[in-house]
TIGU-262322 format. One record per residue (C-alpha): x, y, z; residue number from 0; residue in one letter. Coordinates in steps of 0.001 Angstrom, whole numbers, plus 500000, padded with zeros to 6 digits. Layout:
NODE     east    north       up   num   residuo
NODE        X        Y        Z   NUM         A
...
END
This chain:
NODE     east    north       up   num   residuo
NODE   186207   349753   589622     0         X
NODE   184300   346696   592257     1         X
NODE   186842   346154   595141     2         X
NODE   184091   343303   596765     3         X
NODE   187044   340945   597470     4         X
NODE   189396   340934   600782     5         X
NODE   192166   338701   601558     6         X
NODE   193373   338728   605168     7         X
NODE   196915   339334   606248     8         X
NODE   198824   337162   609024     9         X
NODE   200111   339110   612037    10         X
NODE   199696   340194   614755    11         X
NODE   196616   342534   613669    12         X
NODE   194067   341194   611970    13         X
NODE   193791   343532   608740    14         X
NODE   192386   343049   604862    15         X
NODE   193697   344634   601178    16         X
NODE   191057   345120   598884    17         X
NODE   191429   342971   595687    18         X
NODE   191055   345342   592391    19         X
NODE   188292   343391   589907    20         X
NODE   187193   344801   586700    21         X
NODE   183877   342780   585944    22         X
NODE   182833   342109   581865    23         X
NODE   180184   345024   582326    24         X
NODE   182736   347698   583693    25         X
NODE   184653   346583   581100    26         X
NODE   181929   347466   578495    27         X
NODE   180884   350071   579824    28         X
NODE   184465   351662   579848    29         X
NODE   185228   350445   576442    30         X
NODE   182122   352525   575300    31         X
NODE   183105   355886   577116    32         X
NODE   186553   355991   575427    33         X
NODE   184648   355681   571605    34         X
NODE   182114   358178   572393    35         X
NODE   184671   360542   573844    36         X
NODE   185741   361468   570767    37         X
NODE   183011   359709   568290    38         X
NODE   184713   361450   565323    39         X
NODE   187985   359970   565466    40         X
NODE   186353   356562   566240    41         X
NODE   184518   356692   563425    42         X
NODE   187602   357332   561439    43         X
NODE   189422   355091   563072    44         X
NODE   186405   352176   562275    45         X
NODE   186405   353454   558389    46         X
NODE   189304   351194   557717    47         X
NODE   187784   348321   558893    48         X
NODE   184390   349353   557182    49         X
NODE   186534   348952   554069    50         X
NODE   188227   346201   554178    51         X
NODE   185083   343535   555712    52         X
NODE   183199   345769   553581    53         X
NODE   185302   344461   550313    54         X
NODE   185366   341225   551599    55         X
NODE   181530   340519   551535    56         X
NODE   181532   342021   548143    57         X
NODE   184341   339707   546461    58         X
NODE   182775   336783   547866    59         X
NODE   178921   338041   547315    60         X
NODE   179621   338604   543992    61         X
NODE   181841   336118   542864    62         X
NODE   179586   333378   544178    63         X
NODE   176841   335389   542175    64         X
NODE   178451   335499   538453    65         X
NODE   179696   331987   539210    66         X
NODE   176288   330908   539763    67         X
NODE   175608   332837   536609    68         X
NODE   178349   331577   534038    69         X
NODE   177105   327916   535750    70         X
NODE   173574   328334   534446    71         X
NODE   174495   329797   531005    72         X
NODE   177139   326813   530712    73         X
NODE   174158   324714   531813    74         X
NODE   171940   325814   529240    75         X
NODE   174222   325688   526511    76         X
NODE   175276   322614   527509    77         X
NODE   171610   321289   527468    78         X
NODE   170818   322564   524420    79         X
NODE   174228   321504   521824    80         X
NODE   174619   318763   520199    81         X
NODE   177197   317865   517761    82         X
NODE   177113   314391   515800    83         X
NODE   180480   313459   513637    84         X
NODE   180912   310861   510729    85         X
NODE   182708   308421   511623    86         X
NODE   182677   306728   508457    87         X
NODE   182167   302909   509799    88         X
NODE   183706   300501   507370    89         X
NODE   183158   303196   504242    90         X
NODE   186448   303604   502129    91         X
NODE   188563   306213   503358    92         X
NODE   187890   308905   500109    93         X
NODE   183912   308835   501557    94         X
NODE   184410   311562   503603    95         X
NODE   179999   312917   503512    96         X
NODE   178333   309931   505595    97         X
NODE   175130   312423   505985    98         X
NODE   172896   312222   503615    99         X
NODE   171459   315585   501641   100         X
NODE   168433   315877   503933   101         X
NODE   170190   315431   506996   102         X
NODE   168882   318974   508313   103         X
NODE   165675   317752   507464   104         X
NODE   165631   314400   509301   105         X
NODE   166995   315780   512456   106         X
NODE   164010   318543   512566   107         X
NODE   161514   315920   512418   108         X
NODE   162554   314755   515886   109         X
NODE   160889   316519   519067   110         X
NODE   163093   318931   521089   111         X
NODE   165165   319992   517774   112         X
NODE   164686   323679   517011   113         X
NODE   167835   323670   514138   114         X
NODE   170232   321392   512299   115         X
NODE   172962   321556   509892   116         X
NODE   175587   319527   508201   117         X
NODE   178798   321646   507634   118         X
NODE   183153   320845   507252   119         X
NODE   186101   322572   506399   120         X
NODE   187150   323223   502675   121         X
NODE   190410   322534   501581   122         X
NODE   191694   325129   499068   123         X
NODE   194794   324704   496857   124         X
NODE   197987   325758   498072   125         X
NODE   198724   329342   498317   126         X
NODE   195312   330004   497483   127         X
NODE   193276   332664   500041   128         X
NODE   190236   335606   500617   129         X
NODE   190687   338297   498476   130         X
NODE   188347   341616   498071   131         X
NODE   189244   341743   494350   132         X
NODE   190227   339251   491677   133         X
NODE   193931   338226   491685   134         X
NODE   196067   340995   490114   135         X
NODE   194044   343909   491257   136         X
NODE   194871   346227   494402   137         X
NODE   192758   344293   497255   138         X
NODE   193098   343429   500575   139         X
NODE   193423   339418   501600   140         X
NODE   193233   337435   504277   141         X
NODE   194048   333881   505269   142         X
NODE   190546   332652   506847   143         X
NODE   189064   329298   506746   144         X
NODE   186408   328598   504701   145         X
NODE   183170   326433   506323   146         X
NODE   180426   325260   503890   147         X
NODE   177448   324892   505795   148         X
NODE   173853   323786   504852   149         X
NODE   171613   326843   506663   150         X
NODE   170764   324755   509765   151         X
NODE   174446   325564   510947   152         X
NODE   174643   328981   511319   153         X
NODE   170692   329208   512214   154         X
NODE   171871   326551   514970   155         X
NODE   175068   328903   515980   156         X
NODE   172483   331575   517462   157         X
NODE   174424   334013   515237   158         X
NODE   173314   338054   515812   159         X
NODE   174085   339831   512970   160         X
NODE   175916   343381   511875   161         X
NODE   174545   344070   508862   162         X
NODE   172527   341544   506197   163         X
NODE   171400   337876   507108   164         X
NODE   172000   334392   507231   165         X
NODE   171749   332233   503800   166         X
NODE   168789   330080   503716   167         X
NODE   167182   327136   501974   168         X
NODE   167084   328919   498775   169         X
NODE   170492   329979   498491   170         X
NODE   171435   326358   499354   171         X
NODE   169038   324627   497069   172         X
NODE   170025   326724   494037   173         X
NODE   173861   326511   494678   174         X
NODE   174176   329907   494751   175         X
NODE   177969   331662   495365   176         X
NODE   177189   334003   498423   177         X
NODE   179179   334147   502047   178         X
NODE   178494   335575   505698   179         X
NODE   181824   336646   507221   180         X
NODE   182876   337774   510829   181         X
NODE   182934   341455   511225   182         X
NODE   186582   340800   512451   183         X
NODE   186814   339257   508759   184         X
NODE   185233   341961   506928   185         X
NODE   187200   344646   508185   186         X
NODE   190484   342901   507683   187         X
NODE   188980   342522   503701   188         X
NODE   187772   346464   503723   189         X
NODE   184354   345430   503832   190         X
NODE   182194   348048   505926   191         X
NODE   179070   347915   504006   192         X
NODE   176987   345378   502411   193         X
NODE   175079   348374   500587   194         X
NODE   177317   347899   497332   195         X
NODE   176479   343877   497268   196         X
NODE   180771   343586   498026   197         X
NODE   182148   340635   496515   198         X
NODE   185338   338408   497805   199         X
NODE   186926   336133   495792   200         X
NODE   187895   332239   497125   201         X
NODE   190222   329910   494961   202         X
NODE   189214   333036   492452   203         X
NODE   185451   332567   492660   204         X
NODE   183568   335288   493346   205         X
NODE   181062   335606   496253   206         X
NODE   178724   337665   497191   207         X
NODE   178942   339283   500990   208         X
NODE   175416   338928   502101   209         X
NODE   175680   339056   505805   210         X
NODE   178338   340035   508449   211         X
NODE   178014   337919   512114   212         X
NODE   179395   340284   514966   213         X
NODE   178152   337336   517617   214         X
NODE   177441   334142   517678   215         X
NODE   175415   331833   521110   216         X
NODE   177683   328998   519992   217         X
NODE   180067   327682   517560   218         X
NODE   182528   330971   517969   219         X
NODE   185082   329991   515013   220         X
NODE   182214   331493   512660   221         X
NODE   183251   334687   513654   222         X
NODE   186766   333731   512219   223         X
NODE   185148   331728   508622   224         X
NODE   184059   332381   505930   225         X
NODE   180937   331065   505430   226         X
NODE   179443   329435   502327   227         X
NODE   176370   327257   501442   228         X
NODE   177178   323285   501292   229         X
NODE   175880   322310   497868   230         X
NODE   177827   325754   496160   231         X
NODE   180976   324290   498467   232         X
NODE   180097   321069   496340   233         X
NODE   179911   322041   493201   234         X
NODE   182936   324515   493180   235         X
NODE   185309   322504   495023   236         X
NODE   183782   319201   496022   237         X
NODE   182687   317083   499390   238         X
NODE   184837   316702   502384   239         X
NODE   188512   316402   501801   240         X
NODE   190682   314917   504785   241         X
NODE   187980   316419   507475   242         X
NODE   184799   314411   507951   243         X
NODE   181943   316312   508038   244         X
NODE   180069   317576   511308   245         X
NODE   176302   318440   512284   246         X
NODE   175606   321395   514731   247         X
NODE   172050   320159   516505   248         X
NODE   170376   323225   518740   249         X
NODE   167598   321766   520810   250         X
NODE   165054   322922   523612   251         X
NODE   166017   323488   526851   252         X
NODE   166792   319784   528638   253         X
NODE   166141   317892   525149   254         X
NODE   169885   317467   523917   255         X
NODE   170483   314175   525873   256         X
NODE   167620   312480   524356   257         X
NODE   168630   313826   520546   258         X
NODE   171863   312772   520774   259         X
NODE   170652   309165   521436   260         X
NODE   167922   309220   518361   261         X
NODE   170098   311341   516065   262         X
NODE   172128   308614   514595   263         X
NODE   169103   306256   514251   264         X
NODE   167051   309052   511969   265         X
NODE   170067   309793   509798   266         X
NODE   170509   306681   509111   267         X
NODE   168609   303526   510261   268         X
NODE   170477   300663   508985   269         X
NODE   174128   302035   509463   270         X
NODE   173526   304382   512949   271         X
NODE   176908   303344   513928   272         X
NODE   178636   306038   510755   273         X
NODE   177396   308488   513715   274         X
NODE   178391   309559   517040   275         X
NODE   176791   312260   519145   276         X
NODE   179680   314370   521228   277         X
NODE   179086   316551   523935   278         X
NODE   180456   320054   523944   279         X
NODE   183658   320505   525740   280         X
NODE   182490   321260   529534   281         X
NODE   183753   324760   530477   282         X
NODE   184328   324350   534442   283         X
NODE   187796   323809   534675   284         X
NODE   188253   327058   532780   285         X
NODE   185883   328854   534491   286         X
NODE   186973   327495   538153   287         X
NODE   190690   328729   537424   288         X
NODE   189637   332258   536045   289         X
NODE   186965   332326   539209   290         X
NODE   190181   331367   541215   291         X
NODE   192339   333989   540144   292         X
NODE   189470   336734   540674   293         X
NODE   189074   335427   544000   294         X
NODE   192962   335539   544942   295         X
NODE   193291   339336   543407   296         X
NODE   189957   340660   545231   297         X
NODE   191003   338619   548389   298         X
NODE   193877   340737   547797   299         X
NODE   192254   344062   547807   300         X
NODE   190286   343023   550877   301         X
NODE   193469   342190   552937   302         X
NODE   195379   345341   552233   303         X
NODE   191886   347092   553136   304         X
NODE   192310   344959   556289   305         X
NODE   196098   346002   556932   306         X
NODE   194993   349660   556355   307         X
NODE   192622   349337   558542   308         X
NODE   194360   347324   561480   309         X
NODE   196975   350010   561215   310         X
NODE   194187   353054   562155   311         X
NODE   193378   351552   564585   312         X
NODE   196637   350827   566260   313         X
NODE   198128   354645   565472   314         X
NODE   194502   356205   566640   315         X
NODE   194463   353728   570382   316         X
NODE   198624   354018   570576   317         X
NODE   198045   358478   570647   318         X
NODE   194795   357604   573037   319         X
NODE   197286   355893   575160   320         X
NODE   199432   358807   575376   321         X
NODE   196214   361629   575891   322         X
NODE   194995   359490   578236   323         X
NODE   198082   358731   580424   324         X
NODE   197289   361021   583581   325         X
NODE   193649   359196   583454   326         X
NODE   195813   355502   583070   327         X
NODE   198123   357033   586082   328         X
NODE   194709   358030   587860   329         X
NODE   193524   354472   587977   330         X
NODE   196480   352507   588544   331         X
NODE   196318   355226   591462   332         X
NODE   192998   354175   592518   333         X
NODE   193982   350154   592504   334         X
NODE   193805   349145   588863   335         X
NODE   196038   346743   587830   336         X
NODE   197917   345910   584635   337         X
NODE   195731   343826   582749   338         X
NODE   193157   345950   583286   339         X
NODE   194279   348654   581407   340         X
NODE   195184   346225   579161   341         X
NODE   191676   344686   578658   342         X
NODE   190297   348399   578583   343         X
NODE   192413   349115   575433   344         X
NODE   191848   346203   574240   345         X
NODE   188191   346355   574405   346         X
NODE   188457   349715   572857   347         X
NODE   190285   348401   569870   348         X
NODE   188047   345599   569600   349         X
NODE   184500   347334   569832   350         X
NODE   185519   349649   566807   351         X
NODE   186875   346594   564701   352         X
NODE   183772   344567   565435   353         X
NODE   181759   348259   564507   354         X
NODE   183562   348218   561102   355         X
NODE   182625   345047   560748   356         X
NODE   178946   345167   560916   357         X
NODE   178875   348443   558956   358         X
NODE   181323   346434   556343   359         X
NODE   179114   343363   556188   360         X
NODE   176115   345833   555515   361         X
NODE   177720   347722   552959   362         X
NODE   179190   344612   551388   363         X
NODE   175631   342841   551325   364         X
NODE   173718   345430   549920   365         X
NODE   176537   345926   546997   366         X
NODE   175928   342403   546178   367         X
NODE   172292   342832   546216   368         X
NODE   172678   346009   544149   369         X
NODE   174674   344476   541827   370         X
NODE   172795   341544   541265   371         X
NODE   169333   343591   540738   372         X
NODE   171099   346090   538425   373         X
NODE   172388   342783   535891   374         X
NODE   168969   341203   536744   375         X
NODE   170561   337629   538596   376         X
NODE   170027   336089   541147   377         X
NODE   172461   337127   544731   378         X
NODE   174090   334318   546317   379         X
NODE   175916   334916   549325   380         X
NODE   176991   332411   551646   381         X
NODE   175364   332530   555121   382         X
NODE   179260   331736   556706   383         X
NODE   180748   334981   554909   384         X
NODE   178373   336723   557094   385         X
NODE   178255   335485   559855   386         X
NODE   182915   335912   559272   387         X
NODE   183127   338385   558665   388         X
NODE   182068   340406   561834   389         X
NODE   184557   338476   563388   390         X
NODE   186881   339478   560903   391         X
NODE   186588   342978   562266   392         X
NODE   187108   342239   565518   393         X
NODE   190379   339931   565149   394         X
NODE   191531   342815   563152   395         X
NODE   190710   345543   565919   396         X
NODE   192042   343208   568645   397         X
NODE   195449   342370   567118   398         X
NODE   195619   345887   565757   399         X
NODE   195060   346748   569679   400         X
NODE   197642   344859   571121   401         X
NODE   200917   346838   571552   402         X
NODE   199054   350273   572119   403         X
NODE   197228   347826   575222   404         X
NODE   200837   346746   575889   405         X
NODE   202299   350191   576434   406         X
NODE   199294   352051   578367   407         X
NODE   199922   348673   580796   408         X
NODE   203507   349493   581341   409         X
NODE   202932   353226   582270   410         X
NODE   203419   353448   586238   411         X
NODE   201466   355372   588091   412         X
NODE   203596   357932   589825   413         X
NODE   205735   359021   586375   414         X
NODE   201823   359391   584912   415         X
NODE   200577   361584   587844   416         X
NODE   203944   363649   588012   417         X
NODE   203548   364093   584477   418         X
END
């Protein structure tokens, strides 16, 4: 303790009192002895902290990561999808097909297009479904709707494949009566091999199982279709009935703006307007809300690490205030006064909350870099979460300090001494 100051007293004597000062560095330096006194328990004490600041980075380092992620894969398929409907122009309403039959073809001429395809919804008769055996017979069936598709669709979906393939121009060409199904599909119908060529039977046609999709890049109702070449979709049952038909364009990288403003003209250069190009629906709004709700649960976690922590620290300074209450009685002996006990607690409390903190923000950084290496991405962590959360720690160690400060402050130096 400095005692530099002196006030003089009026009287008859001329006489001074010392005035009791506690400078910043006494104050650190005090602050210091009482952690390293017992460096175990402060280290305890500090591990809630490390926690919770700790958690904190991490939520916020990694959700700003796989945000950044989901962006760029949104981006990309955004960049890369194109989807043109018929909108019939002044046709009569039963024209339904405004594509021609070498739509697939026409699109692929244009630069940027890597694959095309014409497909729409076919309408069976009532009551009519997918069965894995001819009606009468013991099968399985399932309600599922059926897609013809020329083979520029499902090439276009990005589709990666269970077992078998994808029909291609051949099939097409020659009409022939094969189907790729969803796995989800095929194991509703019994199907778990296409080893025995499996048949299933639409409207009672038969069909040939040649491939099963377990995942598609775009285009996910696949998974939930049955499949079928255009011109056999044709021939058994006939063009588009009440749906128009569709065309699923998958470009290069950066290219689907400039094929959605040409495809119209090359499918059809004296009626372009039978054609619109729409953009895919834009995922953010979904993606910000399920983001949102991550960040609120994790947030969550982090605050109750926080409490936990705040609470150590209170319970390990309040029992330091009562082992150290002959020293407290020794120095409000010696001239300290109450707020600097108060400060010394206080500064106590707050070094091992602002000690959490750094260890925390460590911790939580290098999880996010971990992470992010591991899934191969890029870590994005903002520069004001680090610089926080520090801070974080040491609200949380002051506040947490506060009544423990409070009662070593009101302890009077004769009951401490006697005691």
């Amino acid at each position: 303790m400095r005692r530099p100051g002196r006030l003089p007293l009026r009287g008859r004597r001329s006489s001074t009192v010392r005035v009791s000062r506690l400078s910043p560095r006494d104050l650190l330096a005090e602050a210091t002895a009482g952690m390293l006194q017992r460096p175990g328990r402060s280290a305890l004490t500090a591990l809630g902290t490390v926690l919770g600041v700790g958690t904190f980075v991490a939520v916020l380092g990694l959700t700003s990561t796989t945000s950044q992620q989901i962006d760029e894969r949104f981006n990309a398929l955004t960049a890369t999808e194109v989807t043109i409907e018929d909108t019939g122009g002044d046709q009569p309403e039963y024209v339904r097909n405004a594509f021609p039959a070498d739509a697939d073809a026409r699109i692929e001429r244009l630069n940027g297009v890597r694959d095309a395809g014409v497909y729409w919804s076919v309408r069976l008769p009532e009551g009519q479904g997918v069965r894995s055996a001819p009606v009468g017979e013991a099968a399985e069936e399932a309600q599922s709707q059926i897609v013809a598709a020329s083979p520029g669709v499902l090439a276009a979906a990005g589709p990666h494949l269970q077992q078998g393939r994808i029909f291609d121009a051949y099939h097409d060409r020659q009409a022939q009566q094969v189907a790729v199904v969803g796995s989800g599909m095929a194991a509703r119908l019994g199907i778990t091999t296409l080893e025995t060529a499996p048949a299933i039977f639409i409207d009672g046609d038969a069909f040939t199982v040649i491939g099963i999709v377990e995942e598609v890049d775009r285009k996910s109702d696949v998974l939930l279709s049955v499949v079928v070449p255009r011109t056999t979709a044709e021939r058994v049952w006939g063009g588009p009935r009440g749906d128009r038909a569709k065309m699923l364009i998958s470009t290069e990288l950066g290219a689907a703006g400039q094929i959605a403003g040409e495809a119209a003209l090359a499918l059809d250069p004296a009626h372009p307007e039978y054609f619109q190009a729409v953009p895919p629906p834009d995922p953010r709004s979904l993606r910000t809300a399920v983001t949102s709700d991550l960040d609120q649960l994790f947030l969550l976690l982090a605050g109750i690490c926080l409490l936990i922590g705040a609470v150590g620290i209170a319970n390990t300074t309040l029992v330091a205030v009562l082992e150290r209450t002959g020293e407290i009685g020794l120095r409000r002996a010696l001239g300290a006064r109450s707020r600097h006990i108060t400060l010394q607690f206080l500064a106590e409390s707050g070094a091992l909350g602002t000690l959490g903190g750094l260890v925390g923000t460590s911790l939580g950084t290098f999880a996010v870099i971990g992470t992010a290496m591991a899934r191969e991405w890029t870590p994005v962590i903002h520069p004001v979460t680090v610089v926080a959360a520090p801070a974080i720690g040491l609200v949380t160690g002051v506040v947490a300090g506060l009544y423990p400060a409070w009662r070593a402050s009101r302890i009077q130096p004769v009951e401490a001494l006697r005691r």
